[in-house]
N, C-alpha and C positions, 0 to 999 in steps of 0.2 A: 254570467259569461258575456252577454250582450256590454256589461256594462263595463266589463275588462278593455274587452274590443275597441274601447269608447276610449278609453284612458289611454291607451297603447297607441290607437291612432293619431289622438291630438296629442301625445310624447315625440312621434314620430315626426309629427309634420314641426312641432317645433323645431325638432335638434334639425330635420329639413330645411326648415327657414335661417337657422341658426349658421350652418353652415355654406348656403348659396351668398357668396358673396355679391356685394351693390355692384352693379353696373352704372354705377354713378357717383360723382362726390358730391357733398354737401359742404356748403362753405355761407360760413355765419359770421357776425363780429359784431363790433361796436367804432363809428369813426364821428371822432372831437374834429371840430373846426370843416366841416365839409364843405366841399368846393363847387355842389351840385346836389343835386336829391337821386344822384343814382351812381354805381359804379361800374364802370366797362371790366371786366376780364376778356381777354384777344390772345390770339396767337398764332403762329403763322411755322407751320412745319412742312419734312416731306413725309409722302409714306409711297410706298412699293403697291400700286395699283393694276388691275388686269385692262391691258389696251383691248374694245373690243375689236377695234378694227383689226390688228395686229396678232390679235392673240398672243400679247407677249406683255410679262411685266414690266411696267416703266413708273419712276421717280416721280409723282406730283404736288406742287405743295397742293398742304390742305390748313383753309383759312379757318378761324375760328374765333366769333363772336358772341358776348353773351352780355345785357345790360342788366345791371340786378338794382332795385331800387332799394334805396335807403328814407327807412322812417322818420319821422321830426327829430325822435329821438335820438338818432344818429346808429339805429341797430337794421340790420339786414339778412337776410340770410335766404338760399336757392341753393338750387340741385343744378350741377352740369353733366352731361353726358359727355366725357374729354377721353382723348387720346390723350396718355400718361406722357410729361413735360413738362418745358419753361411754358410760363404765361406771365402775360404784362396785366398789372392789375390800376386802373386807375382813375383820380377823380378831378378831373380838371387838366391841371398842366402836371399835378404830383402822378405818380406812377413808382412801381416798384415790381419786383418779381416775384413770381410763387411757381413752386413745382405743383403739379396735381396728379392724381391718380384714380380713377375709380376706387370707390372702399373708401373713400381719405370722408372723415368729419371735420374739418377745420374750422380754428375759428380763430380769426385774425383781430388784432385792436389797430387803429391806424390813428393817424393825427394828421389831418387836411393837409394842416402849413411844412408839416413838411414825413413822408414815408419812411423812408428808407433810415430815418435817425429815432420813429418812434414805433418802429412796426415790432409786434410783438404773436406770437402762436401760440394753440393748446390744440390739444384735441389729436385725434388719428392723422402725421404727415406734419406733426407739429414739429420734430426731430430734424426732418428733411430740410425746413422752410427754415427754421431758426439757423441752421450751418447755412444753406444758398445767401441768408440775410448776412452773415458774417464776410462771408468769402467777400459777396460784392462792397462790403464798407472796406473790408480790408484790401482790395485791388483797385477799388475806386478812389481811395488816398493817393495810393500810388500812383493810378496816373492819372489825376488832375494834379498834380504836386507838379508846380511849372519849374518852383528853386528846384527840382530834380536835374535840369540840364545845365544848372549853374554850378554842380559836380563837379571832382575834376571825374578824371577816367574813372581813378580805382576806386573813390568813395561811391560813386555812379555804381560801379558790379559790385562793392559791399554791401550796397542797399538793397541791388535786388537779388540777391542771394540771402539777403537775412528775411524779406519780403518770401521769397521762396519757402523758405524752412519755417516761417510760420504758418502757410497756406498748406503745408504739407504736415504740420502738427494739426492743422484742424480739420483737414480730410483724414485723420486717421481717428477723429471721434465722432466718422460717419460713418464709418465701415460697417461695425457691428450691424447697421441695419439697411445698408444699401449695397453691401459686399456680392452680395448674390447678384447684380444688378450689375455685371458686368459692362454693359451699354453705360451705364450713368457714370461710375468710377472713371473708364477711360473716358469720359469729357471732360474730367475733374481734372485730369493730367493734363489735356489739352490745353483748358482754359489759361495754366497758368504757364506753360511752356508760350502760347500764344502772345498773353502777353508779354511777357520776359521780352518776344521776340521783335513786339512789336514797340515796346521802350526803349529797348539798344539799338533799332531803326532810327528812332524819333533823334533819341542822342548821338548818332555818328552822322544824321542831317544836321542836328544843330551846331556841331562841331564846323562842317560841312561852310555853314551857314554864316560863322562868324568869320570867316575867311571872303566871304563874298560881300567884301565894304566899298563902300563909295568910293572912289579913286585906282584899286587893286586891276591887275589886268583881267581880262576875262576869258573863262574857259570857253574853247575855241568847239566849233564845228567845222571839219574839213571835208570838203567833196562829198555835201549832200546833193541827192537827184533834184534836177532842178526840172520843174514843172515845162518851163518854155526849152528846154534841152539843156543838155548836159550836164553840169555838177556849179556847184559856189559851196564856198570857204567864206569862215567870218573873215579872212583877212583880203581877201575880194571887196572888203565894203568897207575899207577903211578908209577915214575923209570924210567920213560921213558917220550921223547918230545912225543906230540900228536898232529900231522896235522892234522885238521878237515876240511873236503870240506863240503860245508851244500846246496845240491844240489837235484834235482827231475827228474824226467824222463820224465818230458813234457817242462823242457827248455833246448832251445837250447844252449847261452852260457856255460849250464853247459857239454852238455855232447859232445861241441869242444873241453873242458879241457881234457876228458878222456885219449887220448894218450900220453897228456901229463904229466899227473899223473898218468899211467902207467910206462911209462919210469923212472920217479921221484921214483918211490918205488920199482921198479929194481935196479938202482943206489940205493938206502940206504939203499937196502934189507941186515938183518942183524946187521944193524947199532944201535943206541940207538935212535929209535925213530918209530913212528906205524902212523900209514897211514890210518885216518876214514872217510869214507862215510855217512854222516848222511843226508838220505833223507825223503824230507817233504811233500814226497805222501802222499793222501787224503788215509783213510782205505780203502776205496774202490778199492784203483788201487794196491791194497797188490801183488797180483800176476802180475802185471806189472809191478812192483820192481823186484821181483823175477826173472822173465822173465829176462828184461834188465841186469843183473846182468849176468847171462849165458851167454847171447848172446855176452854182449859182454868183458866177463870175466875177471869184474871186480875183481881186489886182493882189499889186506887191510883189514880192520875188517868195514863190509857194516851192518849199523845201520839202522833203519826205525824208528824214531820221534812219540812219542808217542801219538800227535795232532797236527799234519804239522804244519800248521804256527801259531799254535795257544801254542805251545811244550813251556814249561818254557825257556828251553834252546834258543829256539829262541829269544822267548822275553827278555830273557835277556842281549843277546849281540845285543838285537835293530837291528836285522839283517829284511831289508823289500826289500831286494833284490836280489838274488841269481846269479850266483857264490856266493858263500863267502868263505871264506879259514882263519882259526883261529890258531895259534899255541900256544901249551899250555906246561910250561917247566916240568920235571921229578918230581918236587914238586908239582905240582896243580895248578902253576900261570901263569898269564897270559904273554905269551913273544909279544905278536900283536894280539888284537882282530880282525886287518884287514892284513893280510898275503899277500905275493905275491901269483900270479898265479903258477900254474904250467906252462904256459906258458912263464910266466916272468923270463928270467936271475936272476933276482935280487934274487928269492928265492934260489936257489943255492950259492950265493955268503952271503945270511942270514944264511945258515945251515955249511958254511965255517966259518963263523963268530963264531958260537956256537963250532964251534967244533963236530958235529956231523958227 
């Protein structure tokens, strides 16, 4: 009887063990050509945490790092404790992505010189990791592919429509195993609605873009607030070159330029040409314009965009990035929609060029 008991209990405690799932992955491999003797896995989410101050829940990212070392022989393998997600996996400058999950065994093969062309799965989550490895080759063609904006229109939306319906035949040989996973599917849709949206941007700026040539006249700003009072118009400054910074007080690269484009309109002070500031502060931050301007006493003629990023003027020179620096010649036209730095040599050696 005693010895039934015996057998019954160590049955139990197996199908016990058998069915308590890991509260951990494991993730193994083998990587040719390595760039280091170890490999980062990171990654950076939010999750819904208890304020204690507040007693209320709120949004925080939550960071995550883990160095797992790699043998002479190029084989690795460690346990992570992860919040199920993207993660960046990488050794040196190569990197690539992996989904994890607690429960997952993974075992990844990698090639130093280069991931994302040699990365291979097996194991538990090897399903998940093989389709995310697809998705990103097949969306990362598409947009580093630069002859894309050399399209016309229609070839441009044939592509990424034919680009679509392929992304969408191969989220449907995910399903079967992430279908339940409602959270994960709607990102799938995301991902490629996003980029879709963010390619037809790229292409109706470059469109945009080839209109904005050396000689052409240039799109105008009228009756922006003008710092020293009242409003200017680019046609207010005709006679004269116009250097336009198109710049805000919440970025950093723009306001490293500042003493450099101070200096720049010292040296030209006087010269045939004016020095504008057009920033793309929200209404809201009006007196944080103002402010920053004093503090740290900006010259030039300091403009304020009459709907930040939303201003005609911006939209029309397709500007979705800030610095930007535009020069505009004595007549209204355009000399470089995209100008040197005031950091840059080269702009000096462009205002030598003019003659200014």
């Amino acid at each position: 009887m005693k010895k039934l008991i015996y057998i019954l209990s160590i049955a139990l405690a197996f199908v016990s063990c058998k069915e308590t799932p890991k509260d951990y992955a494991t993730l193994s491999g083998t990587i040719t050509n390595k760039n280091s003797d170890s490999l980062v896995v990171m990654s950076r989410s939010m999750k819904e945490v208890l304020n204690p101050e507040t007693n209320k829940m709120e949004m925080k990212p939550v960071f995550f790092s883990k160095k797992i070392t790699v043998n002479e022989d190029g084989t690795f393998s460690d346990t992570l404790k992860v919040e199920k997600g993207n993660f960046m996996i990488m050794d040196g400058k190569e990197r690539s992505r992996l989904y994890l999950e607690n429960g997952y065994d993974l075992q990844v093969t990698l090639n130093g010189e280069s991931f994302n062309e040699n990365m291979s799965f097996t194991g538990i989550g090897s399903e998940v990791n093989t389709y995310i490895n697809k998705k990103n080759e097949l969306l990362s063609k598409l947009f580093y592919d630069e002859s894309l904006y050399d399209l016309s229109e229609e070839a441009f939306n044939e592509r990424i429509a034919t680009t679509t319906k392929d992304y969408e035949a191969l989220v449907e040989t995910i399903k079967p195993i992430k279908e339940a996973d409602t959270a994960f599917m709607s990102r799938q849709q995301k991902d490629i609605e996003g980029v879709s949206k963010q390619l037809t941007n790229r292409f109706q700026n470059n469109l945009k873009l080839t209109a904005l040539t050396k000689g052409k006249a240039s799109p105008k700003f009228t009756d922006y607030e003008n710092n020293a009072g009242g409003t200017t118009s680019l046609d207010d400054l005709k006679g004269k070159y116009v250097y336009v910074d198109v710049w805000a007080t919440w970025c950093g690269p723009c306001k490293r330029e500042i003493p450099f484009l101070k200096k720049v309109e010292k040296a030209y002070h006087n010269k045939n040409i004016e020095f504008v500031s057009i920033s793309i502060d929200k209404a809201s931050d009006h007196e944080k314009w103002k402010k920053m301007i004093a503090d740290k006493e900006l010259g030039g003629v300091q403009l304020l965009a009459d709907a930040d990023w939303k201003s005609q003027f911006v939209q029309d020179y397709a500007i979705q990035g800030i610095p930007r620096f535009i020069l505009i010649d004595p007549n209204g036209n355009i000399v470089t929609p995209d100008a040197p730095r005031p950091s840059d040599e080269k702009l000096k050696d462009l205002f030598t060029e003019l003659n200014i």
